[in-house]
N, C-alpha and C positions, 0 to 999 in steps of 0.2 A: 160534542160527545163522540168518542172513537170505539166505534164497534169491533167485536173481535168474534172473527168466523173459527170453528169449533171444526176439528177433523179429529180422525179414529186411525189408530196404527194397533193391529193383534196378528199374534200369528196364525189365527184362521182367517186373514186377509189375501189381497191380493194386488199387488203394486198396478193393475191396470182399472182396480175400479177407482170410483169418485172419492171416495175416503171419507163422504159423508156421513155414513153412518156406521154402528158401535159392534154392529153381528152382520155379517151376509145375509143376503136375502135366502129366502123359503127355493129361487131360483139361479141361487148364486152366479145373478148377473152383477150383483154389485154388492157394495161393503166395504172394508175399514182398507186400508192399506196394509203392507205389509212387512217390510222392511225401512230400516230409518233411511237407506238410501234413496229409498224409492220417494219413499213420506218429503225429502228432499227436494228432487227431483221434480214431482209434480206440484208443488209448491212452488218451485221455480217458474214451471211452464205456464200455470196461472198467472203469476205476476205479469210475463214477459206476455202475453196475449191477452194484459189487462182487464183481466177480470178476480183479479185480486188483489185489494190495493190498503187494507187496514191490517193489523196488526194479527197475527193467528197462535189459537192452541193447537195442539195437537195431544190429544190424550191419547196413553199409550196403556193398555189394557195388559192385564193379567200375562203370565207364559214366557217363554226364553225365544228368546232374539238370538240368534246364531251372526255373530260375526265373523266373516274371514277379510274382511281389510278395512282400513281405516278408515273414516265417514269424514270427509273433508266438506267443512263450512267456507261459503266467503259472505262477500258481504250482498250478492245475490238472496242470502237467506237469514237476512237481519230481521229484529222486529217477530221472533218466531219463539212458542214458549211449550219446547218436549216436555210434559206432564205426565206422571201415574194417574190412570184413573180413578176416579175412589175406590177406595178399598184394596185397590192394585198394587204388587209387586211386581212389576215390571223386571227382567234380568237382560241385559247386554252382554254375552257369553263370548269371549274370544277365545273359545278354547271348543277342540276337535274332539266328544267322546271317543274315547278309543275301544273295543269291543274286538273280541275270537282272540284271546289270550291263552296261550297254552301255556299249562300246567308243568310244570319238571321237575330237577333237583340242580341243586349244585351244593356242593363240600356239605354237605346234611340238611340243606334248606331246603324250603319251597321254592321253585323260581317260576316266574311267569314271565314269558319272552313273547315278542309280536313283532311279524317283519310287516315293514311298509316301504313300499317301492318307492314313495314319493322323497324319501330320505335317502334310498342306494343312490337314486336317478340326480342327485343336488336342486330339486325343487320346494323342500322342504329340510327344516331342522329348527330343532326347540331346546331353549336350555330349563324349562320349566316344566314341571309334570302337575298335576294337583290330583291326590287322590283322597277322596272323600270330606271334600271340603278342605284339606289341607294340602302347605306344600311338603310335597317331598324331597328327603333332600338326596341331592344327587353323589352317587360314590365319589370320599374322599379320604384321603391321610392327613392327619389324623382325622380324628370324631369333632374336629369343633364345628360348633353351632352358636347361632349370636344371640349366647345368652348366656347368665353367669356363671350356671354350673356345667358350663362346656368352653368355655373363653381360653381356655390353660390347657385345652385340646390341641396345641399347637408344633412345631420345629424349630428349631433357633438354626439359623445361619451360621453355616462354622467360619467363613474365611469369603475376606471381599479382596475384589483388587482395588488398589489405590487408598489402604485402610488412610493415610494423615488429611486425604483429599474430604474437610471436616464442613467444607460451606454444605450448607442444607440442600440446595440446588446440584449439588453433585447425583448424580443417578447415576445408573449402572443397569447394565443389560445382561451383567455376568455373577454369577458367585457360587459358590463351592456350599456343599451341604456338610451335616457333619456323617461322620463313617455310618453307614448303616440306614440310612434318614430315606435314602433316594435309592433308585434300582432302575436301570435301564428295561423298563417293564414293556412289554409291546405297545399299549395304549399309551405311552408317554407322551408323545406328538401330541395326541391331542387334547392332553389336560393344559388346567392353566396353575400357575402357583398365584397364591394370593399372600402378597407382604402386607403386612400388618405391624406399621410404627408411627411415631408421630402421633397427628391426629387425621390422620389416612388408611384405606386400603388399595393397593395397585395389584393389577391384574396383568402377569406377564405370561404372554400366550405362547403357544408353540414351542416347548423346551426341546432343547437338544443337549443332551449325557455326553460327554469326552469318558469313555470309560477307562481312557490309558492316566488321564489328569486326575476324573473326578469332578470337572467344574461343569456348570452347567451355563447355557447360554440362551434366549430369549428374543420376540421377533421385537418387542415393546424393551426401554428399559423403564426403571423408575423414575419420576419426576426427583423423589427425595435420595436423599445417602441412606443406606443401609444399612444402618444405625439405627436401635431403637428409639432415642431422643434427642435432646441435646444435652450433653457432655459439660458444657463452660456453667449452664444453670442448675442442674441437679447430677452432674457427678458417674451420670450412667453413659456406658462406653459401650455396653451391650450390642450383641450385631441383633437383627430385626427378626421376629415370628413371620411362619409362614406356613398354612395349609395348600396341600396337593388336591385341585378340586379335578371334576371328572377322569376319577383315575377306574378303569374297569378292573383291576387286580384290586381295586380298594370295595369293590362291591362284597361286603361281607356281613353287614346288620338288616334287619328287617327293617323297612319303609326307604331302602336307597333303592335308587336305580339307576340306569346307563345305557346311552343311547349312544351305538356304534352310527359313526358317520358313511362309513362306507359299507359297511353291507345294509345299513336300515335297520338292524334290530335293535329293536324297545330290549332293554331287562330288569324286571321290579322282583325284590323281594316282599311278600304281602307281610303285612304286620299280624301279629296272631291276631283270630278270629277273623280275617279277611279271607272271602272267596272270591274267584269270579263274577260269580250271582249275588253279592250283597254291596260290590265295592265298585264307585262308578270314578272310573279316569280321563282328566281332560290335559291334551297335551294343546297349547297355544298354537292360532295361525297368525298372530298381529302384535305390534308393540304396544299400539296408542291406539285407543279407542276413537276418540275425536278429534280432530286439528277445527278449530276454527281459527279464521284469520285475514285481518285484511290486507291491502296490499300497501308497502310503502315507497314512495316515488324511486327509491334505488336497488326493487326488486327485479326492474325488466332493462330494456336498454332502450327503453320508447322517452323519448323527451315530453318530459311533463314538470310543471310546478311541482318544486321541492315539497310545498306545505298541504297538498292536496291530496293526500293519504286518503285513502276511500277505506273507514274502519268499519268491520261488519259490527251491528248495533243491535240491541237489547235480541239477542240469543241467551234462551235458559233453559235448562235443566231443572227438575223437580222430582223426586221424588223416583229417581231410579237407579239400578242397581247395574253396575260397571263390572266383572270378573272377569279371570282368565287370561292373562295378556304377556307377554314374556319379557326379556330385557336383553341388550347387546350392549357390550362396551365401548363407549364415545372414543371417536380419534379425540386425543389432549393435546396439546403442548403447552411448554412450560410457560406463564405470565413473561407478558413482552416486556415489563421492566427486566428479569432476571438473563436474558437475552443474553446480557455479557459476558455473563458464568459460564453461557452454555452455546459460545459461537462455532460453528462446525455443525452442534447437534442437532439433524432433522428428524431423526429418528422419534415417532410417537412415545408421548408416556406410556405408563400402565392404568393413571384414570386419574381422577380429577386433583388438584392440588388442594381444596378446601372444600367440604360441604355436597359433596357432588353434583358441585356445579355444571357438572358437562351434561349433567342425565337430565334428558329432558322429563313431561308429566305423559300419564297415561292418558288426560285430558289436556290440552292444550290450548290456550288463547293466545293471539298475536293481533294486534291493533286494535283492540278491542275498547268497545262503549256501553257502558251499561248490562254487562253481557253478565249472568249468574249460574252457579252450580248450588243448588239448596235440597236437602233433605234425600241427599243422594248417597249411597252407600259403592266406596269404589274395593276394593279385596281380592288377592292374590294377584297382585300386577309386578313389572320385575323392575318398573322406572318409580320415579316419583307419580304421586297418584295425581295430583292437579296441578297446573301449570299456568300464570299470569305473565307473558314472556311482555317483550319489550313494546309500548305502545301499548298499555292498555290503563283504561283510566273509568274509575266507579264503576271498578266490578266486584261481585263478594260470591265467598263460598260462608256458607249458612247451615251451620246443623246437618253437617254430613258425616258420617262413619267413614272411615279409613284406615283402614285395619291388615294386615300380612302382604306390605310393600315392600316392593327390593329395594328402592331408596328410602326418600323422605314424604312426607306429607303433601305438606301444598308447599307449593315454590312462587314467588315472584320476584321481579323486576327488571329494568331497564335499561338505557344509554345510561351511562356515565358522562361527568363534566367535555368531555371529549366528542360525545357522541351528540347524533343531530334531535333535538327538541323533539320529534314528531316519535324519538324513540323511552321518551322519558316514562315510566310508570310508576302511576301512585292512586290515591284515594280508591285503595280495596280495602273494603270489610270483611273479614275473614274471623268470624266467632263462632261460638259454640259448638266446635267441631271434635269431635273423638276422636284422636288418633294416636294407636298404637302399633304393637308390633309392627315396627319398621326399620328400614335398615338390613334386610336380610341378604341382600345380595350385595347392594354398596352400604357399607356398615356405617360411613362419615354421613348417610343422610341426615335430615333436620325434622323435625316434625313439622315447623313454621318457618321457610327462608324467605328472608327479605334481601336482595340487594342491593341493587341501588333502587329506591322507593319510596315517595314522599307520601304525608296527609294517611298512611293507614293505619287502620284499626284493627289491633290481633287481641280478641278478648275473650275471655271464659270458653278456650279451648280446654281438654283435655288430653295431657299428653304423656305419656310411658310407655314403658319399653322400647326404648329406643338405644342404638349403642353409639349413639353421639349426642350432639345438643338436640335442648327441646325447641327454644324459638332464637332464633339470629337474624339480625337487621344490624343493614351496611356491610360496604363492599370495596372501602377504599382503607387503605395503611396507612397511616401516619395522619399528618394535619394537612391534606391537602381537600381544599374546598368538595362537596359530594352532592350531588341533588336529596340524599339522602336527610333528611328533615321531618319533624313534628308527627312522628311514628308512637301511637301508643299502644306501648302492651302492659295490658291490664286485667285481674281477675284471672288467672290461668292459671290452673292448676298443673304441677308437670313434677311425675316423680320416676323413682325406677327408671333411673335415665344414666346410657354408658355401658351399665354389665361388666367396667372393666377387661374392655376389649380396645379402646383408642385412648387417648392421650388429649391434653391440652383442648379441654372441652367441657361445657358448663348449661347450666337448665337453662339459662339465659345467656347469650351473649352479642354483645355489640363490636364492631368494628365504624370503627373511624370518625369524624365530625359530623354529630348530628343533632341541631340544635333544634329545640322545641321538644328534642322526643323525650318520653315519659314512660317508667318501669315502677307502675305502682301496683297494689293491691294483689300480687300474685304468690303463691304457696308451690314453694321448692321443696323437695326433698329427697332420700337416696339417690346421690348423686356420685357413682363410680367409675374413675378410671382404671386405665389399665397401670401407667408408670405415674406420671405427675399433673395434676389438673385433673382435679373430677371438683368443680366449684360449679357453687352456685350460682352467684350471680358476677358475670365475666365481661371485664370490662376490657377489650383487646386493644391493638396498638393505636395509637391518636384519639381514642375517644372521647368527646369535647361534649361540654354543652347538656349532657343528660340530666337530669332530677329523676334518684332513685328513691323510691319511697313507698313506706307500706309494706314491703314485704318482709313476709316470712320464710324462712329458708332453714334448714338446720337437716344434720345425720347426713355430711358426705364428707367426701375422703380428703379434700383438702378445705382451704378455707369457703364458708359459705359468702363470700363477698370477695372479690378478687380484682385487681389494677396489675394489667401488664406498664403499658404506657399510656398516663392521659393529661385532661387539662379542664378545669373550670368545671366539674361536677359536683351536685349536692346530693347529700344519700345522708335522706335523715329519717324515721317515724320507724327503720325496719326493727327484727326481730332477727339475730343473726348465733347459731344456736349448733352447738356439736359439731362442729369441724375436725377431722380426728388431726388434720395436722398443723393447723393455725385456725381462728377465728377470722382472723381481715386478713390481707397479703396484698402486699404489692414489689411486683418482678422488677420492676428496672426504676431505681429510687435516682432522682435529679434534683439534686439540691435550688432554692429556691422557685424551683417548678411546681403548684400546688396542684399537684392529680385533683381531687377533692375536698369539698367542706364537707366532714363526716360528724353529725353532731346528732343529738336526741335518739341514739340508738338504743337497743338490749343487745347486749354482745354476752350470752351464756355457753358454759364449758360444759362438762370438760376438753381439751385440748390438748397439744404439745407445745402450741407456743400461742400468745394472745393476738401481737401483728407478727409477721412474719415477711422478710424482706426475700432480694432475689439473686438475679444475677450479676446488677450492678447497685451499688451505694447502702448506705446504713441505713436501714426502715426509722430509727428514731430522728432521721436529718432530714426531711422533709417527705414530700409526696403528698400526706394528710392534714389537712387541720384541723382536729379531733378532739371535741369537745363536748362536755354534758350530756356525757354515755353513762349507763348505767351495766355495768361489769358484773357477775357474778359467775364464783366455780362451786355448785354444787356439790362437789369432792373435798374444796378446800381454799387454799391460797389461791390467786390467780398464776397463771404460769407467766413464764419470763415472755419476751419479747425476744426474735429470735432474727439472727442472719444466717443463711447456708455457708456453708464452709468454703463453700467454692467461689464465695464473690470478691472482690479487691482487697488487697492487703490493707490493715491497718482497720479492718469494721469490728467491730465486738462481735461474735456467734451467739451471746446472750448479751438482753437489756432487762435488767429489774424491772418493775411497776415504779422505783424511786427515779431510776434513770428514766425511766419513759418520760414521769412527767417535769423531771429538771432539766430535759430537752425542748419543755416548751408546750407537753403536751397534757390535756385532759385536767387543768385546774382545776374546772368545775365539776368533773366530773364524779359520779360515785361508784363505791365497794359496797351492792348491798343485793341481796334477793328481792327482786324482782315480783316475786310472789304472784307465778303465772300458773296458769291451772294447762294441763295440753286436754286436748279433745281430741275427738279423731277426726276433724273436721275444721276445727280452727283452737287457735290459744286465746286464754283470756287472762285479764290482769286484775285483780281485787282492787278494790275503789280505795286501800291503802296503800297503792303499791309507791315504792320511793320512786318510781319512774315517773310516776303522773308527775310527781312536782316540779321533774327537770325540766317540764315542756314535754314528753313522750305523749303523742295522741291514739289511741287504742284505733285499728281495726277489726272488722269482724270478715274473715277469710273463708266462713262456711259458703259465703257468695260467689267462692273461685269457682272454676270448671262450669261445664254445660246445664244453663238453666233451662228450667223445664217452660215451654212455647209463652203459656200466660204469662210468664216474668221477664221477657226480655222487650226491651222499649221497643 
């Protein structure tokens, strides 16, 4: 039997008592600890003077924890389990109240400004403010904010150089505004423009005006071409959107503010009914609340066994609450395959090329064993909120909130086929966790990213408002072998996803060969992009081996089921419903190459086209083998089958239902109402419906999203 010794952390504690017990003494010689560093710390020093040798809680009591730096785990402090005490809300505050605000005007407003020396002196500076519980957002041109009805808050790009320079890898560190857009403003230096195309945003710092040219110039360029999309697949030539963020000439609505880097002063405007005395502001001292992490044989330069990684073990969190924490943009450069594109250029991007890969979490694990985050609430952080980085293996986050993050949710994974075994990450369980409003500062965050990651389980999350995807697993292009393997996401509710701010982006999506893995029982819906690609369920380039099944998905902007490029997938049982621009689609059609066996589906309208092909080949010539669907347009006829205008000469732009199936396709299939009832919680099918007889097996999808504690195994 393994005993576990009980210690106290409160902040009427004190890091030099014993920690044994839960209040101070009557002689406040002794009592709980006080800070997690400390709580650390003498945990350590037991161990190492042997007199603590099983496994410990640490209950963490009522009150706010003030953080100003990072609380770094190794494997010194494994086997250890930070808990709320009953009844306890525990708060981990990374943020500084800020207080002696003075009162003023500017241009008829209220203004409140506060000088602080630690920001004239360059010992301090914060891109994040939270005032009352919220972020505020910082002075910019225009008004957009990542969310729908501000997404069109934007600038368009007048004039690039090198406009034929059309590979995607092309960047640029330069480009011209249109007349009127840009103004060589004093605070220019030190805002940043934010491009927005593709399915990215980059961040290019430090502009500098040619006021004799007009063009503007950048310390960062962009990873991508400054182009809103691509051109060869839907036809758009558009140069790129972009907001002016920290502009202090832009400080003009109530709830921005701006923080001069060189003299120090804070300046907020209050939102009506905010005063001094009712309105509490926290500006950030830290990024990342926790690193834990152990160490891998090629972090030092001391000769040791490659396989002898010392991973810190069963470290957990419970039931506590993470706020305040701010976010910086990661040095990028461009993926070492595209290297070719871009010989010469050393120069950093402007930020990650997919998924915001670069940003790390606001919690942090690296070699990790058995290590948990559960029932913990992380909020107002500017990175991703939890992070399972490379090496780590059976760890799960559990019924946590996460909620007004600058990137995405929870992140994990690993080494790639390339990289050393001891860096491989998989068997996380990562369920029932709430996460929305994310994506505010890198808008390409994910709610659930998996990289390279085998054996996990992403299930009965809950995920919205997000302005990219909701969950993505896999991290390699094309058909090249991936550790990436028998990942299932299941039961997950995920809607309000996009806001029609990025591009080429889906409630689900897969990249690359990932055999075993499983996309069942989960409920899509409102699903928008900004140009093309707001689908539901997205099957990106090489995607091999999947079984899509069970879900339902319907009400987004392109088709709710989508094939870039793949191979040897089944996608049968779903429910595939209101796509305003196709039903099914697949981008890059290759004859004799069977993307999928698409059979026993509900495929309901209305639409503009039923399949919908791409940038290369005839959607009626292969890709699908599509059979024993049951088809229905509530409006009327089914719509044609379509190819975009812009794909190879000689494809039809329409395919009848007659052509479709004297190409081969949907014999068995029927033209009939479906006869499904919607709920607001899941669809059902009357025990008449023509579906049942094709083989169609009903689920019940009220099951998706976060079960309440008694219902989940």
């Amino acid at each position: 039997m393994v005993f576990m010794q009980v210690f106290h952390l409160s902040p009427q504690g004190n890091d030099k008592w014993s920690g044994r017990l839960a209040t101070p003494t009557r002689s406040r010689r002794d009592g709980p600890w006080a800070t997690l560093a400390g709580a650390r710390d003498n945990l350590r020093a037991l161990r190492s003077a042997g007199k603590l040798m099983e496994p410990v809680t640490v209950q963490v009591h009522d009150g706010r924890y003030e953080l100003s730096e990072t609380v770094d785990f190794t494997p010194l402090d494994s086997h250890t389990h930070y808990e709320a005490a009953p009844k306890a809300n525990p708060v981990f505050d990374g943020g500084q109240q800020l207080t002696g605000l003075k009162v003023g005007e500017r241009n008829g407003r209220t203004e409140w400004t506060l000088d602080l020396p630690e920001v004239a002196s360059g010992a301090w500076f914060f891109r994040s403010l939270f005032v009352n519980g919220r972020r505020a957002a910082r002075a910019r041109l225009p008004k957009f904010a990542p969310e729908q009805k501000s997404a069109n808050n934007v600038f368009h790009i007048g004039e690039i150089k090198n406009p034929d320079a059309g590979h995607l890898f092309a960047g640029s560190d330069t480009f011209k505004p249109k007349p009127g857009d840009v103004e060589n403003w004093d605070s220019l230096p030190d805002a940043e423009f934010v491009v927005l195309h593709y399915w990215i945003e980059e961040r290019l710092p430090r502009p500098q005006l040619n006021p004799r040219t007009g063009w503007l110039r950048f310390a960062r360029r962009s990873a991508f071409n400054l182009y809103e999309a691509f051109a060869a697949a839907y036809g758009n030539r558009e140069l790129a959107r972009y907001y002016v963020d920290n502009l202090f000439e832009a400080l003009t609505e109530p709830g921005e503010w701006y923080l001069n880097r060189e003299t120090g002063r804070l300046y907020y405007l209050p939102r009506p009914g905010e005063t001094p005395q009712n309105t509490a502001i926290f500006a950030p001292r830290l990024h990342t609340f926790v690193r834990a992490s152990g160490t891998f044989f090629n972090d030092s330069i001391e000769a040791c066994d490659a396989h002898a990684t010392p991973h810190i073990r069963g470290l957990q969190l419970t039931g506590l609450t993470f706020r305040h924490a701010d976010w910086f943009s990661p040095l990028a450069h461009v993926p070492q395959f595209h290297q070719a594109q871009t010989y010469g250029v050393d120069q950093p991007i402007g930020g990650s090329v997919q998924a915001a890969h670069c940003v790390p979490g606001a919690l942090t694990f690296r070699a990790a064993r058995d290590c948990a985050v559960n029932d913990c609430t992380i909020t107002q952080t500017g990175l991703y909120g939890l992070e399972f980085d490379e090496g780590c293996r059976d760890c799960a986050a559990i019924s946590n909130h996460l909620h007004e993050l600058g990137a995405g949710g929870i992140r994990g994974g690993g080494t790639d086929m390339d990289g050393h075994l001891d860096g491989r990450t998989g068997h996380l369980t990562i369920t029932d966790n709430h996460i929305h409003h994310i994506g505010r500062i890198f808008h390409q965050g994910v709610g659930v990213f998996l990289g390279h990651a085998f054996d996990c389980i992403v299930a009965h999350n809950h995920i919205h408002h997000a302005c990219y995807t909701g969950i993505s697993t896999g991290w390699t292009w094309g058909y090249r072998e991936t550790p990436s393997r028998n990942n299932r996401i299941e039961h997950n509710l995920i809607h309000d996803i996009g806001a029609g701010i990025l591009s080429d982006m889906g409630g689900i999506y897969t990249l690359g060969v990932q055999p075993g893995t499983v996309v069942r029982g989960n409920h899509l819906y409102n699903i928008w992009s900004q140009d093309y690609g707001g689908w539901g369920i997205y099957l990106d380039e090489g995607t091999s081996h999947l079984l899509i099944e069970h879900n339902l998905v319907h009400d987004t902007k392109d088709a709710p089921f989508n094939i870039h490029f793949a191979r040897e997938n089944v996608v049968r049982h779903n429910i595939f419903a209101r796509g305003q621009n196709a039903l099914t689609s697949v981008s890059r059609v290759e004859p004799g190459q069977w993307s999928a066996n698409y059979f026993n589906n509900i495929i309901v309208g209305p639409s503009h086209s039923l399949f919908c092909g791409g940038y290369k080949g005839n959607i009626a010539e292969g890709a699908l083998v599509s059979n024993a669907n049951c088809f229905w347009n509530p409006e009327g006829p089914l719509p044609a089958s379509s190819n975009p205008s812009s794909t190879d000469r000689g494809v039809p732009p329409r395919v009848s239902w007659t052509a479709w199936k004297k190409a081969g396709h949907d014999s068995l299939s029927i033209v009939a109402d479906p006869k499904l009832t919607e709920g607001k919680k899941t669809w059902r099918l009357a025990q008449n419906s023509p579906a049942l007889k094709l083989g169609f097996k009903p689920w019940d999808w009220s099951k998706c999203g976060v079960r309440p504690k008694s219902k989940r195994a």
